[in-house]
PASEBA-1860 file (N, C-alpha, C; in nm, 3 decimals):
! residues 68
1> XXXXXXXX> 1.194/1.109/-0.492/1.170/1.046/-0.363/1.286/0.953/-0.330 ~ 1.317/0.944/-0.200/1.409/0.871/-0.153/1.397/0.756/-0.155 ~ 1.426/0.645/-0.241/1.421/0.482/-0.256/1.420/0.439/-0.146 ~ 1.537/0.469/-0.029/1.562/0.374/0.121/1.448/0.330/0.220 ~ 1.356/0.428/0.171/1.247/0.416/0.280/1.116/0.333/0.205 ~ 1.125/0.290/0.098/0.966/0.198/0.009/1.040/0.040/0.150 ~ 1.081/0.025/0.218/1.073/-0.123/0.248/1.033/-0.075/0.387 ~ 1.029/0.060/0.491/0.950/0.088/0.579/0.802/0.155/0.527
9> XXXXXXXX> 0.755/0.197/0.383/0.602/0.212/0.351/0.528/0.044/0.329 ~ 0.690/0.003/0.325/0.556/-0.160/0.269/0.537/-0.254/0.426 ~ 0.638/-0.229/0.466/0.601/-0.303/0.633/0.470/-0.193/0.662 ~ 0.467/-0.070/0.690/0.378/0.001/0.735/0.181/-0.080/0.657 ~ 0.253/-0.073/0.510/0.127/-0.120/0.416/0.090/-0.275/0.496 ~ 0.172/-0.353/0.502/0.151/-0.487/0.579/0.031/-0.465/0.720 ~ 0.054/-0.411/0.782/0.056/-0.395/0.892/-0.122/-0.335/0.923 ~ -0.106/-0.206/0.823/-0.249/-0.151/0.787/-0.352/-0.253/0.743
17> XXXXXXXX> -0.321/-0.366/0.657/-0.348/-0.471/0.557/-0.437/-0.578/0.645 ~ -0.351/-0.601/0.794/-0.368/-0.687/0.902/-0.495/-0.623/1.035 ~ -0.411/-0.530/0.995/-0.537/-0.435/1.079/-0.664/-0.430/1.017 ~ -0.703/-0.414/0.909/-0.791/-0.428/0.850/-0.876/-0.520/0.868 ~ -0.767/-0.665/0.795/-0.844/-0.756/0.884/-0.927/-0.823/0.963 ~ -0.823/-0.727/1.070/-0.878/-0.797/1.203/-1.002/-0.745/1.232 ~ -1.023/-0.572/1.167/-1.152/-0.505/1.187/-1.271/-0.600/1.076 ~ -1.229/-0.677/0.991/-1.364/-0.681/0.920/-1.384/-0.846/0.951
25> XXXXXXXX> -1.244/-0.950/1.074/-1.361/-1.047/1.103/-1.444/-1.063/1.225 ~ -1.472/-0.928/1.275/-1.575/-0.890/1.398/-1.670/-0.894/1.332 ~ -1.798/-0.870/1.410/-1.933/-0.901/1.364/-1.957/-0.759/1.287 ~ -2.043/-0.713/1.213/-2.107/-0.616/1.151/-2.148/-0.469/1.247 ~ -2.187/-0.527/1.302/-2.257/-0.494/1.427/-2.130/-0.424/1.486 ~ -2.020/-0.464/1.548/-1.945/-0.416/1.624/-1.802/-0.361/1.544 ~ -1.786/-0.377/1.383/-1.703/-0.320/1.336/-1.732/-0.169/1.334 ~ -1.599/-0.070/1.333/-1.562/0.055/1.345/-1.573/0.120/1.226
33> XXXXXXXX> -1.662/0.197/1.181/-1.667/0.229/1.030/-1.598/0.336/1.027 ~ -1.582/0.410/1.076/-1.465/0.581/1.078/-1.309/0.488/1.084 ~ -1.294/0.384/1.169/-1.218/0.310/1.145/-1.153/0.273/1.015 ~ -1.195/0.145/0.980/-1.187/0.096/0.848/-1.193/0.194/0.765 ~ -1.274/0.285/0.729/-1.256/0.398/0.627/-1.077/0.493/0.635 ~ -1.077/0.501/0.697/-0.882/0.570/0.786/-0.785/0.463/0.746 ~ -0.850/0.278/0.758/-0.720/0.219/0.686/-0.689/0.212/0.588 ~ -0.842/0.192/0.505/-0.818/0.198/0.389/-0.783/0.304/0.278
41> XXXXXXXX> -0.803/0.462/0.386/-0.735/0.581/0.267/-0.619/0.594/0.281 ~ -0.561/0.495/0.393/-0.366/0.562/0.413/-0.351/0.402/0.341 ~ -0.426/0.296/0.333/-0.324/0.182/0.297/-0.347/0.214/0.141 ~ -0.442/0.309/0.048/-0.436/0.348/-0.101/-0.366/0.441/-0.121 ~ -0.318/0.514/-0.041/-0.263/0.630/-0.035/-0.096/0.532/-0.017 ~ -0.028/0.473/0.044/0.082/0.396/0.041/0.090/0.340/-0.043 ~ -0.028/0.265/-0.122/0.016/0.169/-0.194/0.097/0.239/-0.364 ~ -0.041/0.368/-0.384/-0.010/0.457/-0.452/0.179/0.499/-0.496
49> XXXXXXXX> 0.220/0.539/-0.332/0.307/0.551/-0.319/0.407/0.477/-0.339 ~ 0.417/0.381/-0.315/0.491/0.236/-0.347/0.499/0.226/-0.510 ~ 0.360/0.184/-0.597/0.407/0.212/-0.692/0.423/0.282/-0.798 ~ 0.434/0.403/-0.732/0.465/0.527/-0.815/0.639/0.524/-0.810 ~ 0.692/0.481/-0.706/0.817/0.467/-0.682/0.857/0.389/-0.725 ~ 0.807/0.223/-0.799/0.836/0.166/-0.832/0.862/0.146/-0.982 ~ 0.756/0.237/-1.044/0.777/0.273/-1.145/0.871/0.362/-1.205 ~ 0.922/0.466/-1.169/0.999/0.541/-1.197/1.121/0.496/-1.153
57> XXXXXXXX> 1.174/0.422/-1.044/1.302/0.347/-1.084/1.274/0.173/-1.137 ~ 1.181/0.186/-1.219/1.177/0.078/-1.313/1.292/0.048/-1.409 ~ 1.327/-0.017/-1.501/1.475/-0.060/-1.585/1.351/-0.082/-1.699 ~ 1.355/-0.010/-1.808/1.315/-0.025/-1.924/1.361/-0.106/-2.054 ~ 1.311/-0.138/-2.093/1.411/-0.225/-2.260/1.415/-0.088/-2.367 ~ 1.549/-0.081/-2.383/1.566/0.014/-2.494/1.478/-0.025/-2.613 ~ 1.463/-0.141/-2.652/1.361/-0.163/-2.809/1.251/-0.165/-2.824 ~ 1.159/-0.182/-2.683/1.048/-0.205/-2.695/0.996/-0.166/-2.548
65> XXXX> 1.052/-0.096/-2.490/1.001/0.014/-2.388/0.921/-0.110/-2.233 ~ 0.932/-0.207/-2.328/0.919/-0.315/-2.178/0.963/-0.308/-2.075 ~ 0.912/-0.374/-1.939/0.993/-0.346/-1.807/1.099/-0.472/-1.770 ~ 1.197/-0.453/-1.759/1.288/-0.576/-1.717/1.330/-0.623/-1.586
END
């Protein structure tokens, strides 16, 4: 995967994060449940993504396989 683009999935993740939000401090009553269900499978689905990418260009310790 192309590294250049994890700092436009994490603004995108921000953004989903806020939206969210804003859907769950409405009343019960008037929150969007097909809604909220849609932010929260693309903002797990990004986040996924994020650090799956983050891991694999992780910097390892040669002696003890730690992350540096």
């Amino acid at each position: 995967m192309i590294t250049a683009f994890i700092s436009v999935f994490e603004e995108r993740l921000d953004k989903l994060k806020k939206s969210l939000k804003k859907e769950l401090q409405l009343t019960k009553s008037e929150r969007r449940k097909d809604v909220m269900k849609r932010l929260v499978k693309d903002a797990k689905s990004l986040q996924k993504t994020i650090n799956g990418v983050k891991k694999e260009n992780a910097k390892v310790c040669p002696h003890c396989g730690g992350e540096l």
